[in-house]
C-alpha positions as a Markdown table, in Angstrom:
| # | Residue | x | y | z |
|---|---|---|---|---|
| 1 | Unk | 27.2 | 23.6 | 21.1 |
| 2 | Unk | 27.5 | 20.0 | 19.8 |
| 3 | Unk | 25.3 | 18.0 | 17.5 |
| 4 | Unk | 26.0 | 14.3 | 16.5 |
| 5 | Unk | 23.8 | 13.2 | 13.4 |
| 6 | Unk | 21.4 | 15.9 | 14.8 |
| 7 | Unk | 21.1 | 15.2 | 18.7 |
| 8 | Unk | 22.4 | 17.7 | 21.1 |
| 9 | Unk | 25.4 | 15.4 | 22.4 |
| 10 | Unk | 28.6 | 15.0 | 23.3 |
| 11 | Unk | 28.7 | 11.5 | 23.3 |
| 12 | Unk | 30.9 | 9.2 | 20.2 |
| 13 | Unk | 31.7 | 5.9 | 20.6 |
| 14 | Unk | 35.2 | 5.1 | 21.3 |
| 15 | Unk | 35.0 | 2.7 | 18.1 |
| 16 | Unk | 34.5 | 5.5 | 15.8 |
| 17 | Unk | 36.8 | 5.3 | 13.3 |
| 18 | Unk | 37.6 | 9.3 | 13.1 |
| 19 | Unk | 39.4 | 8.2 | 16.5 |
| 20 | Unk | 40.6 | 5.5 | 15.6 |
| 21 | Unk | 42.3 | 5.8 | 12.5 |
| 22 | Unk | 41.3 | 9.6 | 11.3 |
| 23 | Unk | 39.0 | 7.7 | 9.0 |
| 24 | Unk | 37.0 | 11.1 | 7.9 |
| 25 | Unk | 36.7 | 14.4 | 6.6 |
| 26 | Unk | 35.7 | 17.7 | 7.6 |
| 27 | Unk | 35.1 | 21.8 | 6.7 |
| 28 | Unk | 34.8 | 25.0 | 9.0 |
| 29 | Unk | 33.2 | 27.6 | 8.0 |
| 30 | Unk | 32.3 | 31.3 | 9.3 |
| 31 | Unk | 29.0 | 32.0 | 10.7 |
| 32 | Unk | 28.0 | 35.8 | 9.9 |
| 33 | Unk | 24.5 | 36.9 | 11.5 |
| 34 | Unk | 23.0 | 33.4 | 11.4 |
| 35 | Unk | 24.5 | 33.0 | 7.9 |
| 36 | Unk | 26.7 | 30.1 | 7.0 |
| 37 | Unk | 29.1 | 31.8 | 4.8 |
| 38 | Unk | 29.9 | 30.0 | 1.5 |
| 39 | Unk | 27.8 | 27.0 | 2.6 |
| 40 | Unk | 27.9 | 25.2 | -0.7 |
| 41 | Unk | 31.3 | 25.3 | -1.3 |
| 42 | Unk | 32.3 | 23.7 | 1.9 |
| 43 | Unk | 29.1 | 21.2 | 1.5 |
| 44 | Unk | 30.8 | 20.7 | -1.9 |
| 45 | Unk | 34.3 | 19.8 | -0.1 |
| 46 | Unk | 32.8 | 17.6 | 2.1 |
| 47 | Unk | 31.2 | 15.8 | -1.0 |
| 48 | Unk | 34.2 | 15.6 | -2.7 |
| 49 | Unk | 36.6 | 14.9 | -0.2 |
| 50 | Unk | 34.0 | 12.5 | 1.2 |
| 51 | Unk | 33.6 | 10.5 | -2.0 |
| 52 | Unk | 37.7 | 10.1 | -2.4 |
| 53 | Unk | 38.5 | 8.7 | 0.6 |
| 54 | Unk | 35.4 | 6.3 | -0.2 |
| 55 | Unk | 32.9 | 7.6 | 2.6 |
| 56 | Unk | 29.3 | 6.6 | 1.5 |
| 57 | Unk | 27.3 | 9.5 | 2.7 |
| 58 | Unk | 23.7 | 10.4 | 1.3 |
| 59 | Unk | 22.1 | 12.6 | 3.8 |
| 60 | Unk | 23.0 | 15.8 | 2.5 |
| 61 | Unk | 19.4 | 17.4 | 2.7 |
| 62 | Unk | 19.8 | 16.7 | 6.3 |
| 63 | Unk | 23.3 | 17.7 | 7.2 |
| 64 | Unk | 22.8 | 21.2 | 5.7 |
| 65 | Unk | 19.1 | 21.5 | 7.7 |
| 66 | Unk | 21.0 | 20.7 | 11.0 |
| 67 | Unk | 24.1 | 23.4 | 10.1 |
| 68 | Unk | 21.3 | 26.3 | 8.6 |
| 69 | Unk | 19.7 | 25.6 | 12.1 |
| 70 | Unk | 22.6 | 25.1 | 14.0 |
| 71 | Unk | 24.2 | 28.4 | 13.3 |
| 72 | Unk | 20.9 | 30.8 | 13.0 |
| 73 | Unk | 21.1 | 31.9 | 16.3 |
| 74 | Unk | 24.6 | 32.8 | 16.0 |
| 75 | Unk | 25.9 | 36.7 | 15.6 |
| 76 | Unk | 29.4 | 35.6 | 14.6 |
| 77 | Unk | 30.9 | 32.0 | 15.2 |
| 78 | Unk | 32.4 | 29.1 | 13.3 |
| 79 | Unk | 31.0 | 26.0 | 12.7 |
| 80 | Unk | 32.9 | 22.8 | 12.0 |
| 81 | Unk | 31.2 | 20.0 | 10.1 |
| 82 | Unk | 33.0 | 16.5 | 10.3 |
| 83 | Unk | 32.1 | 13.6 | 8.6 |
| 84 | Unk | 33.5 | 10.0 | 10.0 |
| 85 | Unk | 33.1 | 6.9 | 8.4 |
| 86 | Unk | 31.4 | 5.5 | 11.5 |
| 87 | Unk | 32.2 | 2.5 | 14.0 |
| 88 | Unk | 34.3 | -0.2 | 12.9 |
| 89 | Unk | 36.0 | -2.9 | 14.4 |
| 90 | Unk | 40.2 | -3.5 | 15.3 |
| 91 | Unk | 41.5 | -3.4 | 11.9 |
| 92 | Unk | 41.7 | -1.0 | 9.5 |
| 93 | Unk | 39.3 | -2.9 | 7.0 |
| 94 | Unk | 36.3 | -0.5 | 6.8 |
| 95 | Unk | 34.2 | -3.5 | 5.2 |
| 96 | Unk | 30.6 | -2.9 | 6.9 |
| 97 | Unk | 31.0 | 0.8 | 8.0 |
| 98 | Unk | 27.9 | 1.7 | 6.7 |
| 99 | Unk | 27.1 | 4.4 | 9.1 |
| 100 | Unk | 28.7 | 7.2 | 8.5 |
| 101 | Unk | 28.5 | 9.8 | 11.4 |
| 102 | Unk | 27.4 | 14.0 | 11.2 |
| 103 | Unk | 29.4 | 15.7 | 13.7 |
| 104 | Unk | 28.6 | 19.1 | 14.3 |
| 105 | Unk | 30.4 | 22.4 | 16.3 |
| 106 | Unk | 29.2 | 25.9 | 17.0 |
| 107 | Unk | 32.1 | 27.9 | 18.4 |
| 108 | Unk | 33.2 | 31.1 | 18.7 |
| 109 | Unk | 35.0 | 33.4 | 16.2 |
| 110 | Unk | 38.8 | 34.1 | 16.7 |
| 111 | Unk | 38.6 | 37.9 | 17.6 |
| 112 | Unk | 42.6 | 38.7 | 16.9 |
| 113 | Unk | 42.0 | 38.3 | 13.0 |
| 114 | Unk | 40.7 | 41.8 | 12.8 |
| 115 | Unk | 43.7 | 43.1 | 13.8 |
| 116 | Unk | 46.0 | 40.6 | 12.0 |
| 117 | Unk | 44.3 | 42.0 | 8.6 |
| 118 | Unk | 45.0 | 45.5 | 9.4 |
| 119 | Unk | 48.1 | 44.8 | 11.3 |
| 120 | Unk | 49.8 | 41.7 | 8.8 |
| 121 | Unk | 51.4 | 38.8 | 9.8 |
| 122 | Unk | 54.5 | 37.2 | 9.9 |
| 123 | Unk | 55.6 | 33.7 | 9.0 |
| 124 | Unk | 58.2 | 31.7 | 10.0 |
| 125 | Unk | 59.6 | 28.4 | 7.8 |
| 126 | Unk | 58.5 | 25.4 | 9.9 |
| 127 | Unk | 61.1 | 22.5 | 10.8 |
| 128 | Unk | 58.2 | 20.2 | 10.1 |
| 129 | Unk | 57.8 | 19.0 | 6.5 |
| 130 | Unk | 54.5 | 17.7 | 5.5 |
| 131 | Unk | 55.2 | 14.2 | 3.8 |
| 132 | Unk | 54.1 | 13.6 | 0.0 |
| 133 | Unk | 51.1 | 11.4 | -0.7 |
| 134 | Unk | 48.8 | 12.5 | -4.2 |
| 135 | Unk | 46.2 | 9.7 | -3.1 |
| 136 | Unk | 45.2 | 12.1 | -0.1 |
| 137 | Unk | 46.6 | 15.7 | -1.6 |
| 138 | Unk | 44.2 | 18.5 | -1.7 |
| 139 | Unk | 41.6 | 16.3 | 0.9 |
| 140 | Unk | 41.0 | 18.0 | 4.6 |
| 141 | Unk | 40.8 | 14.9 | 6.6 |
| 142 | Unk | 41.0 | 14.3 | 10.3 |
| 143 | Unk | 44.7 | 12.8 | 10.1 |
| 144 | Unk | 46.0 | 16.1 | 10.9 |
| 145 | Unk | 49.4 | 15.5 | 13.1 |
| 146 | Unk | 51.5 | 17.3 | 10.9 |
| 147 | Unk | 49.4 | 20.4 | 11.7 |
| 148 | Unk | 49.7 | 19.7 | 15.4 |
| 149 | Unk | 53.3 | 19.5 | 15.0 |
| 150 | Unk | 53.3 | 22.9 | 13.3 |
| 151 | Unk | 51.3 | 24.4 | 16.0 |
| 152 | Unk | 53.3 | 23.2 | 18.8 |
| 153 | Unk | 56.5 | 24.6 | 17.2 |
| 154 | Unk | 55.0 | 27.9 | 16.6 |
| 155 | Unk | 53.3 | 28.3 | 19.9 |
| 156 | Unk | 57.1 | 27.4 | 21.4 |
| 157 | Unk | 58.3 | 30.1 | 19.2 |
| 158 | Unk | 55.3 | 32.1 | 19.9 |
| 159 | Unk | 55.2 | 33.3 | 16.1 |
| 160 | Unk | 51.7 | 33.6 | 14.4 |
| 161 | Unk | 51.8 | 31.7 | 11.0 |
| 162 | Unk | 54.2 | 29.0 | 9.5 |
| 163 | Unk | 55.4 | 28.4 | 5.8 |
| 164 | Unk | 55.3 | 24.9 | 5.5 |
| 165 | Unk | 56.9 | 22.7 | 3.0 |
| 166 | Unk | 56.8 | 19.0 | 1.9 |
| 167 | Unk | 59.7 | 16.7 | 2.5 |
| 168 | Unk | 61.4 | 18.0 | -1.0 |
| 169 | Unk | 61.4 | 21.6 | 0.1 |
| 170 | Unk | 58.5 | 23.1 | -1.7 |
| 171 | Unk | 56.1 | 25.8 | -0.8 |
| 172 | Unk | 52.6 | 24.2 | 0.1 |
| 173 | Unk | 51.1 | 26.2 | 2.5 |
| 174 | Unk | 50.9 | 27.7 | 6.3 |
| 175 | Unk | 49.6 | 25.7 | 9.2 |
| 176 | Unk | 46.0 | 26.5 | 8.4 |
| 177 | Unk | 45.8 | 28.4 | 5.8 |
| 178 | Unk | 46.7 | 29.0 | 1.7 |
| 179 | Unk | 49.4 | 31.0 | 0.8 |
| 180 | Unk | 49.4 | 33.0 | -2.8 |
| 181 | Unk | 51.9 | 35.7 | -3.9 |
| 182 | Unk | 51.9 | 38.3 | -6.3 |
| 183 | Unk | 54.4 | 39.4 | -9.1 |
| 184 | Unk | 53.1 | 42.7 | -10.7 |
| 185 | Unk | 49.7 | 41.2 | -12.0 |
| 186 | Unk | 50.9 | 37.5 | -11.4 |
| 187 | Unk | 49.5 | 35.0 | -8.6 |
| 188 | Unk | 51.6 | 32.3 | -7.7 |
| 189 | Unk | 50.1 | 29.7 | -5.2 |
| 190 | Unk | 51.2 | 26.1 | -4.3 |
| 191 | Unk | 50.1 | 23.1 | -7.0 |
| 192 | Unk | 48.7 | 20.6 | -4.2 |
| 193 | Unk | 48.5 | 17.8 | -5.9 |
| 194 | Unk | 51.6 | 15.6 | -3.3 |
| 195 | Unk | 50.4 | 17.0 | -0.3 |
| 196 | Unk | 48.2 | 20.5 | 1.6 |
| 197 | Unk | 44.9 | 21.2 | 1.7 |
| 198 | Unk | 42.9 | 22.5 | -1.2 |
| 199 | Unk | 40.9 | 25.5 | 0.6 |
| 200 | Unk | 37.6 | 27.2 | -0.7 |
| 201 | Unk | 38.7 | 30.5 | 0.3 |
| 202 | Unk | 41.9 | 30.0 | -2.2 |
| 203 | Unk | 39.4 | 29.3 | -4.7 |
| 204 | Unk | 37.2 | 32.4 | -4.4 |
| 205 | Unk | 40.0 | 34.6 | -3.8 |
| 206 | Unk | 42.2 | 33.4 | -7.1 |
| 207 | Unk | 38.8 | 33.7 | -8.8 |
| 208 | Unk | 38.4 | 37.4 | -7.7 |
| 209 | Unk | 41.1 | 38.3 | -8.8 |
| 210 | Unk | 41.3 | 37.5 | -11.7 |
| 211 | Unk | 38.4 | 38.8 | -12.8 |
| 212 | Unk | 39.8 | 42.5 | -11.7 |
| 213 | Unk | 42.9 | 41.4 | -14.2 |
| 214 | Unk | 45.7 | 39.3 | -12.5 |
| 215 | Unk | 46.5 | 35.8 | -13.4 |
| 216 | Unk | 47.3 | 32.8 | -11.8 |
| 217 | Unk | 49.9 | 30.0 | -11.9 |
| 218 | Unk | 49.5 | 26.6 | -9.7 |
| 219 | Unk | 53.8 | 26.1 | -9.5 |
| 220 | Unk | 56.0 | 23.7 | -7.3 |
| 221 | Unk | 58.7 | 25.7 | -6.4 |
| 222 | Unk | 61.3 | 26.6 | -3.1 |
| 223 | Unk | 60.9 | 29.0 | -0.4 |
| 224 | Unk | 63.1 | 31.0 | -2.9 |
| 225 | Unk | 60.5 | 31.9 | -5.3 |
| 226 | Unk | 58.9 | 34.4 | -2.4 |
| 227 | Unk | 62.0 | 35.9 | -1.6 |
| 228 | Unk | 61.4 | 38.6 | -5.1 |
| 229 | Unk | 57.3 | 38.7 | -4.3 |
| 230 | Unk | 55.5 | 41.9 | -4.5 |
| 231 | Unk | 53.3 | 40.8 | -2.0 |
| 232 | Unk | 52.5 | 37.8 | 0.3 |
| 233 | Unk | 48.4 | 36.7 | 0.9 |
| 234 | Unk | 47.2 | 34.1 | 3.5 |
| 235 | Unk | 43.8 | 33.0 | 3.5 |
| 236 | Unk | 41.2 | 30.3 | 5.2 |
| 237 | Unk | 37.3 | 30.4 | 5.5 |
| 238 | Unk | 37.8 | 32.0 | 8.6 |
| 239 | Unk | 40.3 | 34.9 | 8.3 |
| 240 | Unk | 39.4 | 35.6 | 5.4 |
| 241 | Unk | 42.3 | 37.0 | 4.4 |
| 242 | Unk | 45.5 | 38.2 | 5.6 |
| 243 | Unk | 48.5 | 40.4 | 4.1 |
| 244 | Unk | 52.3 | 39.1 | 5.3 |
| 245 | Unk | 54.8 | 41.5 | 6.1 |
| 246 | Unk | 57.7 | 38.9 | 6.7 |
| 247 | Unk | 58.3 | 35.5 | 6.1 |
| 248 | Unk | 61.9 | 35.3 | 8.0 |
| 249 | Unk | 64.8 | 37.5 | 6.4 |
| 250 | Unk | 62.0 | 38.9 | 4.0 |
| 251 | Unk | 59.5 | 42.0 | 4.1 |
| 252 | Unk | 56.6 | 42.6 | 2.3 |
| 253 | Unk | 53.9 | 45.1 | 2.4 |
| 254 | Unk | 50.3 | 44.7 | 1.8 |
| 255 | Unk | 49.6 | 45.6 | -2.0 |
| 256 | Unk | 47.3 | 46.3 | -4.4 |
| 257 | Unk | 45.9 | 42.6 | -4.4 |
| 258 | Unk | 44.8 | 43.2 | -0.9 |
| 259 | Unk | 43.3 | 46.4 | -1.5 |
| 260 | Unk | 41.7 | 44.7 | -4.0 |
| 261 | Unk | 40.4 | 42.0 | -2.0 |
| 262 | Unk | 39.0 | 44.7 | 0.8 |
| 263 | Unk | 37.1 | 46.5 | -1.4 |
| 264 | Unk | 35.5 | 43.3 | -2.8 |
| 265 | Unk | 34.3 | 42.5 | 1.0 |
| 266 | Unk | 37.2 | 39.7 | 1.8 |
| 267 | Unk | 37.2 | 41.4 | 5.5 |
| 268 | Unk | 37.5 | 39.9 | 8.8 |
| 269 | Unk | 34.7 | 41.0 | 11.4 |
């Protein structure tokens, strides 16, 4: 089910500038019987993310009536949520894109994450560097290629996750998710601030944890740093979260920051 700025369509114009040019942002979040899950966080993403890339939106009371009522009739689902800065003309000038457009999605949950949280997952280092730009670090926008590049080389390799790295050869994160590894009662995730996508369900896990005693360091570092990890976490709004058990020549084990993160309800339905 499909809702643009809160009509049951399908229909964009071929102008819009999310086609166009990728001129937008947007969240997806994990409908749980009828529930939005975390719906101010990613309402908060789309605010901030919104507001950098210079997207004049104001109809927040709105959006979040038309995702509470999109997804209240929905067991277990996702919901995306994209904003787009609207229709422009040729160029890339967005002088008078005024309109910004509310796109919303109701889909279905990805059943296998069940069974990747009991199971683990393994990654694979991906050929495909994602290239370093702080003015658009940390932002989920719709220019997403990188990712689709990602994809298309793990599907051909038919592996389940990536590591990917920026174009110096630091750790920033899988194809769609955050990655954070533990040292005894040390967290170690990626500093985004060149490149990667700041994720709300990095946020809430780091801050579970450390309220249950670990720490946390934001680090740029090489593929090397995992190689002496005590364990390996993946997470997304979605999965929630996932324990790694290999990331190429390496194995891991799910550990005690997992456990933790079970028993604190970070489970996959």
């Amino acid at each position: 089910m499909q809702l643009i700025n809160g009509v049951k369509t399908s229909q964009l114009s071929s102008l819009d500038r999310g086609l166009q040019f990728g001129d937008g942002c947007f969240t997806t979040a994990k409908v749980n019987a009828g529930k939005v899950c975390h719906l101010a966080q990613h309402l908060a993403r789309l605010a901030r993310d919104s507001q950098r890339l210079g997207i004049h939106f104001d109809a927040w009371t709105q959006l979040e009536q038309e995702i509470v009522a999109l997804a209240q009739h929905s067991a277990l689902g996702v919901v995306k949520i994209l904003l787009t800065r609207g229709v422009g003309g040729r160029g890339y000038s967005s002088a008078g894109c005024t309109d910004t457009q509310r796109i919303l999605s109701l889909t279905s949950y990805p059943t296998h994450y069940a069974a990747w949280q009991q199971q683990g997952v393994t990654l694979i280092t991906s050929p495909i560097p994602l290239g370093r730009n702080p003015y658009l670090a940390g932002i989920k926008h719709l220019n997403r290629l990188e990712q689709v590049l990602i994809k298309n080389h793990l599907d051909s390799q038919q592996a389940q996750e990536a590591l990917v790295l920026d174009s110096q050869g630091h750790i920033v994160e899988c194809c769609a998710a955050n990655i954070i590894w533990r040292k005894g009662l040390q967290l170690f995730t990626p500093a985004l601030t060149h490149c990667g996508v700041e994720g709300i369900m990095k946020g809430l896990v780091i801050e579970a944890l450390q309220a249950e005693g670990y720490h946390c360091s934001h680090v740029i570092q090489a593929p090397a740093a995992l190689e002496q990890a005590d364990e390996v976490i993946i997470c997304n709004a979605l999965m929630p979260v996932l324990p790694v058990t290999g990331i190429d020549q390496w194995q891991y084990q799910p550990g005690e920051a997992m456990a933790t993160l079970i028993k604190l309800g970070f489970t996959a339905s």
